[in-house]
N, C-alpha and C positions, 0 to 999 in steps of 0.2 A: 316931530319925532313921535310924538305920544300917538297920532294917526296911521304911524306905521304900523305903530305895536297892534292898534287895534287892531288893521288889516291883514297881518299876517295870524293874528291869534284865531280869528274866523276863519282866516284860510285852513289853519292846522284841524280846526274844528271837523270844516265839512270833510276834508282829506278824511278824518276820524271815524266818520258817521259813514264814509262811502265803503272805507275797510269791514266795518260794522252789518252792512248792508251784503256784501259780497260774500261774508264768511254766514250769514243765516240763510242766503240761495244755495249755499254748497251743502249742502245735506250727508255728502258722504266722508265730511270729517268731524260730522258729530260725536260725540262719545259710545252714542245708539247708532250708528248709521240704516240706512232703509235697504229693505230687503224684500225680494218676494219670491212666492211657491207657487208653481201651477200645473195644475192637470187637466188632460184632455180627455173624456171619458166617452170618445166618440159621441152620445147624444144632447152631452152636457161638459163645457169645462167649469174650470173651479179657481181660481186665483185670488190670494193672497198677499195684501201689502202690508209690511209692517216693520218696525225698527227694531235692532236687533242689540239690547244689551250684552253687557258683559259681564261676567260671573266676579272677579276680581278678589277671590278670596271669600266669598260671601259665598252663606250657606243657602240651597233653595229651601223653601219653605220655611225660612225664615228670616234674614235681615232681606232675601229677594225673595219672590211669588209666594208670599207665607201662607200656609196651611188653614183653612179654613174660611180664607177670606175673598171676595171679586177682585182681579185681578186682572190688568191692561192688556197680559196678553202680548207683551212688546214694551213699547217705549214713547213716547213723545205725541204724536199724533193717534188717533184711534186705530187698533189693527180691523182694515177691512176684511170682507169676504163676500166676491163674487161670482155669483153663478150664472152661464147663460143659460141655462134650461133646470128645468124640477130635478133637486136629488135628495136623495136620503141622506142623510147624515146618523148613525149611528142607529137607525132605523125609522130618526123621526124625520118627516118631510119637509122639504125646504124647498119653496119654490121660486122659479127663474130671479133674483136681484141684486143689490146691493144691501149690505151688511156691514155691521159692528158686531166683533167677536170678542167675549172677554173668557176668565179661565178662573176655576175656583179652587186651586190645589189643595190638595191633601196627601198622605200618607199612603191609601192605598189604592184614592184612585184620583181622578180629576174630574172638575166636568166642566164641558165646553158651553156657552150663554153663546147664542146666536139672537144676537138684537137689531130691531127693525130699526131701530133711531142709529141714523147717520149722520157724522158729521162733528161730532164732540171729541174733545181733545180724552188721552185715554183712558185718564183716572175719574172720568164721571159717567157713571154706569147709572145707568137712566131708573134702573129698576126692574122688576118683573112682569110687569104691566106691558113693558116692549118688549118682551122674550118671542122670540117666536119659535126658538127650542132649545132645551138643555137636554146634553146628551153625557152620558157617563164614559169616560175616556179610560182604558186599559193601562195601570200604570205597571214599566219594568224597569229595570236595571240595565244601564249601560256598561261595555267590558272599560270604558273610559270615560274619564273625564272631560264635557264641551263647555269650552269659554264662553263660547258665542249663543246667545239663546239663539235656535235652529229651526223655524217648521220647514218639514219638505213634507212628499207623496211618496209613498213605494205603490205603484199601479200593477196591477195585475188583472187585464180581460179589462171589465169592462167596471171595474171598481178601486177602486184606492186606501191602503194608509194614511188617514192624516197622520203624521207626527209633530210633537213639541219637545225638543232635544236641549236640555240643560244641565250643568253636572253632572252627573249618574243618572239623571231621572228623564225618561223616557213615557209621554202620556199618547197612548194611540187612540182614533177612532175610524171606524169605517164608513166610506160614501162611496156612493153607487148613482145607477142614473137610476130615473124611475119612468117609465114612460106612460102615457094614456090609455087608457081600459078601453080601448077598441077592438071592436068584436073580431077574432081572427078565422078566416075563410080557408078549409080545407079546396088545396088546390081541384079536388075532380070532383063528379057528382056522385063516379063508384065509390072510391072512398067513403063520402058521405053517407052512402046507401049501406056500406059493409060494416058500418057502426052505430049504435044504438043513440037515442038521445044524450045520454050521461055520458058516452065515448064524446062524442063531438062536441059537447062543453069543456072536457078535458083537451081538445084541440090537435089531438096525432093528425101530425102534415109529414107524408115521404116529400124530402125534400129532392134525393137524386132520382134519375133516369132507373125506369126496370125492364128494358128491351122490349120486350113480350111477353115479361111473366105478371101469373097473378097473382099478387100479393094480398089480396082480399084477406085468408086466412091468417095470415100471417100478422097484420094491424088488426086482428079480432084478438088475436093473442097477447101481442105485444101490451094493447089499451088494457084490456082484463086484467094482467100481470101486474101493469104498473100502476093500476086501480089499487088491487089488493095490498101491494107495498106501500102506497102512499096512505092507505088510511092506518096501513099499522105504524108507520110513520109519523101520524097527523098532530103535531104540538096541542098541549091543550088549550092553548090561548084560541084555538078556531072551535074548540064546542065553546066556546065563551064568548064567541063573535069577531073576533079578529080579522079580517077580510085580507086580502091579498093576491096576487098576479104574478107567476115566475114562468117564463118562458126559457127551457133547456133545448139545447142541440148534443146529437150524440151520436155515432156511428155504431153499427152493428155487424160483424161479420159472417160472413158465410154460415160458419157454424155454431151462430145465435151469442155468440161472446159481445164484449160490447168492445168496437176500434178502441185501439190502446189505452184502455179505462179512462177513455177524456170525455167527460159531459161539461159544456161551456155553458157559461147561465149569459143568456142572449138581451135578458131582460131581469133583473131585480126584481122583487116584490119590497126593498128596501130594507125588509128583517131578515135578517141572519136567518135567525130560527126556519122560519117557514122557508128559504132559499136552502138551507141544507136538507130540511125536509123532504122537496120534491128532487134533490141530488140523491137523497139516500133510496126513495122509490126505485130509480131507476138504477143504481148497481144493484139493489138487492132483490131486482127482479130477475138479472143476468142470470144466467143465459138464458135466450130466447129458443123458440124455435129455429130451425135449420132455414135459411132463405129456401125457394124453391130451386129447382137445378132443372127439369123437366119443360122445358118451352125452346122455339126457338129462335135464335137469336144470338148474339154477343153474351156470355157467360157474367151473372153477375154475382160479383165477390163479395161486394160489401154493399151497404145502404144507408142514406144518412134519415134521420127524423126529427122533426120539433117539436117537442112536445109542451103545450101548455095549460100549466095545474092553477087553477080559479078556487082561493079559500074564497067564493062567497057565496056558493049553492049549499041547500042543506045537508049536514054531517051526521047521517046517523051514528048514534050513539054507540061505542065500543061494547061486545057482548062481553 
């Protein structure tokens, strides 16, 4: 009799450990369940795994992600972050990998710890020695209050909101792609020959078709124009060295207006600053001269160009 008990008491045992077993492979009736965010940013995507607490009454920045302090970032496991190609992240560079993300909240702003040590559970934050960048995150007020701690992407072109959505508090930061400092090649040799050295570092490419007109005059003006805006433009972080690469697309009409005030940033320089920079160059050089109308051929309306502005040649001094 006593041999049963023991048999049966082992059995209930493993039955026990098997329940045990089954319910920590299920991840998604944890208390945190896992969760992830991703963006495709055409040269680079960006995804995000991480477990998502719950608010439950508890105040942010303080009984959860308290003020002042490194913070997980999520739940349970480490929040990663992967990238497959180079991007900025709030302007600082991050290139192609795998990541640990943690978060330092505060009051009026956040900042995001992008750490190279992977693989640690989430409340041991290796230190600053693995940072490979902290970036200062935007914080706002939500019209509602969210349970569920939340990161997504709001994408727009060829860049993203990160978000981190909890209670009322809302911490944003902006990533972009960042591509390689390869030299860019004006499609024709006229072209080339219609602009001066300093033009063709600045990069003016006619991207559409001009039947049989000559627009020679017309890219002498356009570069000149958008010379002059951009150094009354120029941040002063580039007389201080700042270097940077922003490649714009823009349309121009007939009657030198710029197509329906859209310039697309085709390429990042990764800073804000300097990205609106060379955007503000080019509205604030509008209008252009008139396209030509005089050749013949197919009548042309409108014209597309790329233009790319290089912070890294020398800046003369503002008079």
């Amino acid at each position: 009799m006593r041999k049963v008990s023991i048999t049966f008491a082992a059995g209930c045992l493993s039955l026990t450990l098997l329940a045990v077993a089954c319910v920590a492979q299920d991840k998604s009736i944890r208390p945190s369940p896992p969760a992830t965010a991703s963006v495709d940013l055409g040269a680079a995507s960006v995804t995000i795994n991480y477990s998502s607490p719950r608010l439950k009454g508890r105040q942010v920045g303080g009984e959860v992600a308290p003020f002042g302090k490194v913070w997980r970032a999520g739940a349970n496991e480490a929040t990663t972050f992967v990238a497959s190609g180079r991007v900025a992240v709030g302007g600082k560079i991050v290139p192609a990998g795998s990541y640990t993300i943690f978060a330092i909240p505060d009051k009026d702003k956040w900042t995001l710890i992008i750490s190279k040590k992977t693989g640690e559970w989430g409340t041991d934050y290796p230190g600053e020695a693995e940072d490979v960048a902290r970036v200062d995150m935007k914080v706002s007020t939500l019209p509602a209050s969210i349970e569920n701690f939340t990161i997504s992407f709001d994408k727009s072109d060829i860049s993203a909101n990160l978000n981190r959505d909890w209670g009322t508090t809302r911490a944003s930061a902006r990533i972009t792609t960042v591509a390689d400092m390869s030299p860019l090649i004006l499609p024709s040799q006229r072209q080339a020959e219609a602009l001066s050295p300093v033009h063709r570092n600045m990069g003016l490419v006619l991207m559409s078709g001009t039947g049989e007109a000559d627009f020679e005059a017309n890219l002498k003006q356009i570069s000149l124009s958008l010379r002059k805006k951009w150094m009354e433009a120029m941040p002063d972080s580039v007389l201080q060295g700042q270097k940077g690469r922003v490649i714009l697309e823009f349309g121009i009409n007939e009657d030198g207006t710029i197509l329906d005030q859209l310039v697309r940033t085709t390429v990042s320089s990764g800073n804000q600053t300097l990205d609106d920079a060379a955007i503000a160059a080019i509205r604030n050089a509008a209008p252009f001269d008139r396209l030509p109308i005089s050749y013949a051929g197919p009548r042309v309306s409108k014209i597309s160009l790329r233009m790319t502005f290089l912070y890294n040649l020398p800046i003369p001094p503002r008079p």
